[in-house]
C-alpha positions as CSV (number, residue, x, y, z in Angstrom):
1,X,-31.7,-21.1,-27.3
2,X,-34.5,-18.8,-28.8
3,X,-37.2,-21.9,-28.4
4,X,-36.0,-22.1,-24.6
5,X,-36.5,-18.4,-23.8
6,X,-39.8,-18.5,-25.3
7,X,-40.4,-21.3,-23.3
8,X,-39.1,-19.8,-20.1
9,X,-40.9,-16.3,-20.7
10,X,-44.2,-17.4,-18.9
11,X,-41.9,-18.6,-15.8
12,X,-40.6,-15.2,-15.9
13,X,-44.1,-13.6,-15.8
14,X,-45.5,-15.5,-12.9
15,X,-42.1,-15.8,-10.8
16,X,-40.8,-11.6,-11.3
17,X,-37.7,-12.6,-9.1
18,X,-36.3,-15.3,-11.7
19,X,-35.4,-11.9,-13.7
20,X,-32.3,-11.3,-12.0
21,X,-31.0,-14.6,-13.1
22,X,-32.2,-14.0,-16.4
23,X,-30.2,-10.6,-16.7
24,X,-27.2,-12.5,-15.2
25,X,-24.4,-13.3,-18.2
26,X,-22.8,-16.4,-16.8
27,X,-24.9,-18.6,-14.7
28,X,-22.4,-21.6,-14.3
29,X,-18.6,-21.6,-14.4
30,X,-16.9,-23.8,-16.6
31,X,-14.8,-26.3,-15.1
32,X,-12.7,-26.7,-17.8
33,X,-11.5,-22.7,-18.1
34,X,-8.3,-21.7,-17.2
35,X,-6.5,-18.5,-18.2
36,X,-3.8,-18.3,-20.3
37,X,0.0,-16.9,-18.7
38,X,-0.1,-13.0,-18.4
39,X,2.2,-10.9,-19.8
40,X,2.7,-8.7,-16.6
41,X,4.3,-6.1,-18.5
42,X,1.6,-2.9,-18.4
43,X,1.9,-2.7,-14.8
44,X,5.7,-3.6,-14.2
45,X,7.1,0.1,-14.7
46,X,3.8,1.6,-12.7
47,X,5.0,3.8,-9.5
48,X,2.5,6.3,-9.4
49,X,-0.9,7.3,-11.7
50,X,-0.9,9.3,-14.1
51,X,-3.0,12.2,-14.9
52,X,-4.1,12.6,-18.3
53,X,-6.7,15.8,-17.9
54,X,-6.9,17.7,-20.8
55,X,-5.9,15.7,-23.3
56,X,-9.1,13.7,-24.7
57,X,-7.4,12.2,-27.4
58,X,-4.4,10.9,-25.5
59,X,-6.0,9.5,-23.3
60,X,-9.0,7.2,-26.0
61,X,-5.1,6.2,-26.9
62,X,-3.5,5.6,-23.8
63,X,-6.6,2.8,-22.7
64,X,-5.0,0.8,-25.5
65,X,-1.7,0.5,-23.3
66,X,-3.9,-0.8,-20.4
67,X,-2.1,1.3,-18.0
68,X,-4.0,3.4,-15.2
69,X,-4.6,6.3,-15.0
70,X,-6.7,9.6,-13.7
71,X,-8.7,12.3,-15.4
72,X,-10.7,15.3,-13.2
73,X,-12.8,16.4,-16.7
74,X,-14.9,13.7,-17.6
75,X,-17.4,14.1,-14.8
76,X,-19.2,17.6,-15.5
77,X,-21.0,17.7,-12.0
78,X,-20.8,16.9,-8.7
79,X,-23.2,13.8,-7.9
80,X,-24.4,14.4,-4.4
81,X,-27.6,12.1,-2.3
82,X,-29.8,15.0,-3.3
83,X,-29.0,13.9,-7.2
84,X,-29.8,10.4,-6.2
85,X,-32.8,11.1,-4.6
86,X,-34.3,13.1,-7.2
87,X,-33.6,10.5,-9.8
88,X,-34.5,7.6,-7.7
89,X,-38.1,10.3,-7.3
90,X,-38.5,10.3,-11.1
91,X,-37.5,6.8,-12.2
92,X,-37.8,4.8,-9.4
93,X,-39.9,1.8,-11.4
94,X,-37.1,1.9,-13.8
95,X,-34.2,1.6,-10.9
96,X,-36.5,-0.9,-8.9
97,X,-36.7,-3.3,-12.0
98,X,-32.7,-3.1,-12.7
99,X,-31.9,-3.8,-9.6
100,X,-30.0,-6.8,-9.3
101,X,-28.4,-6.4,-5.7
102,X,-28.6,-3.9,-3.0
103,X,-26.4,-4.5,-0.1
104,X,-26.2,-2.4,2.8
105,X,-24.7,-2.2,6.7
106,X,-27.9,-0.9,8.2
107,X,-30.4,-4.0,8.8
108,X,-33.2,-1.3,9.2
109,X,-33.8,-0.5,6.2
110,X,-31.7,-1.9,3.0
111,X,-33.7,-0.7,-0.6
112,X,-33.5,1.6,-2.6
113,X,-36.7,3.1,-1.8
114,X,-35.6,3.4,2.2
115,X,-32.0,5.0,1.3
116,X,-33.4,7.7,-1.2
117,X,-36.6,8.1,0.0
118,X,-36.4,10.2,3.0
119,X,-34.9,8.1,5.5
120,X,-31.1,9.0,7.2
121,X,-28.4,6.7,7.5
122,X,-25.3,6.8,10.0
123,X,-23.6,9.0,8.6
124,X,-19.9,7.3,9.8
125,X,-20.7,4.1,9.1
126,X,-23.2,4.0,6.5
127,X,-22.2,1.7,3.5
128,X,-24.4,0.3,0.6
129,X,-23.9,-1.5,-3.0
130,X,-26.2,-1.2,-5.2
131,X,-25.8,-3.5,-8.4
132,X,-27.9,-2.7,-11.7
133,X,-28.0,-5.2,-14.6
134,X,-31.1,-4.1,-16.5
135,X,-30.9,-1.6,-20.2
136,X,-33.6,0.7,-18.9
137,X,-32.0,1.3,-15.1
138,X,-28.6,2.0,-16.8
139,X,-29.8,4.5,-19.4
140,X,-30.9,6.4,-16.0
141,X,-27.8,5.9,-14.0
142,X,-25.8,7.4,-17.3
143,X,-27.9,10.7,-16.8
144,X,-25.6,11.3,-13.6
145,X,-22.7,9.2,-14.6
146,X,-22.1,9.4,-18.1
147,X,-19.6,7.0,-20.1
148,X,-16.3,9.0,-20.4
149,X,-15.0,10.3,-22.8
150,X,-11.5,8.0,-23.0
151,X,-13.7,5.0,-24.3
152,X,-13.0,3.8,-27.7
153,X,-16.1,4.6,-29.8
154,X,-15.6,0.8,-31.1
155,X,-16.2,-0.3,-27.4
156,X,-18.8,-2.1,-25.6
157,X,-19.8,-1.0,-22.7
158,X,-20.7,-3.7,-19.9
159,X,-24.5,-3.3,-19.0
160,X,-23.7,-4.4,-15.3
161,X,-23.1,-1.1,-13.4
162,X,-21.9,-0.6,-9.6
163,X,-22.9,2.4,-6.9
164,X,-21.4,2.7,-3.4
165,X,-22.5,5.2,-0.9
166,X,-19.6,5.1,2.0
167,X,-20.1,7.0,5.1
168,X,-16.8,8.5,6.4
169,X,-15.7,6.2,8.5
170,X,-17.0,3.1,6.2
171,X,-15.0,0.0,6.2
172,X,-12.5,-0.9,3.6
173,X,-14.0,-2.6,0.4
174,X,-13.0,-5.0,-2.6
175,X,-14.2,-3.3,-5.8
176,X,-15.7,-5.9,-8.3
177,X,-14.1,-8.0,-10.8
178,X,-16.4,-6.7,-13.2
179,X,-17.8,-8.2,-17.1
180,X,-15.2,-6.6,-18.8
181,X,-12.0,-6.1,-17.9
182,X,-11.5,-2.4,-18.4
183,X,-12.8,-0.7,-15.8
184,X,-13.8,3.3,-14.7
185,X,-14.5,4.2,-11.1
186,X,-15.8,7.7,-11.3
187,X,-15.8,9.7,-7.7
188,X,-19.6,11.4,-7.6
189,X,-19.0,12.9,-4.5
190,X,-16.8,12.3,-1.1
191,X,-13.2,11.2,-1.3
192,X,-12.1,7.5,-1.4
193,X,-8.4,6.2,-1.3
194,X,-8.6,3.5,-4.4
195,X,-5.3,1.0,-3.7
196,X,-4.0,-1.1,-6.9
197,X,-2.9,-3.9,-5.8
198,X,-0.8,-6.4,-8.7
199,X,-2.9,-9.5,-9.7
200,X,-2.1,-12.8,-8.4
201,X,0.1,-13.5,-11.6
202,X,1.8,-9.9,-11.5
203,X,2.7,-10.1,-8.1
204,X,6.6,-10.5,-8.9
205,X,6.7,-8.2,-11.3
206,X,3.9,-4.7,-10.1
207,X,4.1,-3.1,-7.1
208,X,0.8,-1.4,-5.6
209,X,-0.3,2.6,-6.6
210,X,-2.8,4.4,-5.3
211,X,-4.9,7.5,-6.0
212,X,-7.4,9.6,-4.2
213,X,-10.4,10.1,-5.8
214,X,-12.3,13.4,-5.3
215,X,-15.3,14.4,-6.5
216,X,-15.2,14.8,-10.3
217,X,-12.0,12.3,-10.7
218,X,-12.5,9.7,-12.8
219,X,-9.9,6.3,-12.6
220,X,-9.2,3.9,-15.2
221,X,-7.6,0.5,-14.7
222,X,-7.6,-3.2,-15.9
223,X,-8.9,-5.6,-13.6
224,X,-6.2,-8.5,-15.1
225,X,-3.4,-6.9,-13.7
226,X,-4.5,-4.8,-10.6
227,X,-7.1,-5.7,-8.1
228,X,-8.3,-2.6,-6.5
229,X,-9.1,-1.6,-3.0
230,X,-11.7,1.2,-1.6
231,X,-10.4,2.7,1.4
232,X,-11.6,5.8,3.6
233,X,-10.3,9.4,3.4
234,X,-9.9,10.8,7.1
235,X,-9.8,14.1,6.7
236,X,-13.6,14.2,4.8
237,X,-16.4,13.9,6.8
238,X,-18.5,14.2,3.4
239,X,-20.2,11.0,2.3
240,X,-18.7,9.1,-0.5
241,X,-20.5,8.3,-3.9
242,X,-18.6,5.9,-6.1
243,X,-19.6,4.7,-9.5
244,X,-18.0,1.5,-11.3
245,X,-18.8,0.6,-15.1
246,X,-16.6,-1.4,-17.4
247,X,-16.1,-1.9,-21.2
248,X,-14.6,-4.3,-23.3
């Protein structure tokens, strides 16, 4: 495998666009895969979140259950567009590299540089998803969205990190099925309804939760047994800024 990436390295040089794939984990499923029967049981008793602020310790603990649940101290700051701007000012080579997918609703102008570079968005409507899956971009993105402080020590964080920007009246979303199962969606700014639905295999047994996220809140769930839903707030008018990392 090391003699093929050397080999591939001058590919990379002359083709820069071949990076994202390089970045990418798993380029081909297998076809012979299949996941083992889940035991449904951290989600069966779940009827509402529960809110674990203040208690640090607990809560490093409480991932080990792989129940959700909410904290409102991990974030120490608001993250508003001026905070993205001004980061995407001082390191946008580093952001531009990591890159791996920008998505947006407006056809005018979808990059990073157009959103945080001046130009305004609809500010109902508006929606983007920015994907980053390069070491350097993340390091930056952790300046404004720091791993929390429930995270194991002995855990692995996933490099692949997520960033929506929702306008207030933005559409509905699916959150990603990230690398890792254990997932954090940390509310920069805004308010966003987040809907846990049960898993195909928990279906029987879960019912759906849901939380809303305001600015500061941070959510932790596991993907295998909840499949989460982004849904607008109607009483804020504020755009939303949503962050989603995982850890193993």
């Amino acid at each position: 495998m090391r003699t093929l990436r050397l080999w591939t390295l001058p590919l990379l040089l002359k083709y820069e666009f071949l990076s994202d794939w390089h970045e990418e984990e798993c380029l081909l499923k297998n076809p012979f895969y299949y996941e083992l029967p889940l035991d449904c049981w951290p989600c069966e008793d779940i009827r509402t979140l529960v809110d674990l602020t203040g208690f640090p310790n607990y809560s490093s603990n409480y991932v080990l259950n792989e129940q959700p649940f909410i904290v409102r101290d991990s974030l120490q700051k608001i993250v508003s567009i001026r905070d993205l701007k001004e980061l995407y000012k001082e390191y946008n080579l580093a952001l531009d590299q990591g890159t791996a997918r920008f998505l947006c609703s407006e056809k005018d102008f979808c990059s990073p540089k157009d959103v945080f570079s001046g130009k305004s968005a609809s500010q109902n409507s508006f929606q983007v998803m920015w994907k980053i899956n390069r070491v350097a971009a993340a390091r930056v993105i952790r300046k404004i969205f720091p791993r929390p402080y429930f995270i194991p020590n002995n855990s692995e964080v996933a490099l692949e990190r997520f960033l929506y920007l929702s306008g207030a009246e933005a559409p509905q979303f699916f959150l990603p099925l990230t690398d890792f199962a254990n997932v954090w969606v940390a509310q920069g700014q805004g308010y966003r309804l987040i809907v846990l639905d049960p898993s195909v295999p928990c279906l029987s047994n879960c019912s759906t939760v849901s939380a809303l996220l305001r600015p500061r809140d941070v959510l932790y769930y596991n993907w295998q047994f909840w499949r989460p839903r982004s849904r607008p707030a109607n009483f804020s008018e504020d755009t939303s800024i949503t962050f989603v990392g995982s850890f193993y």
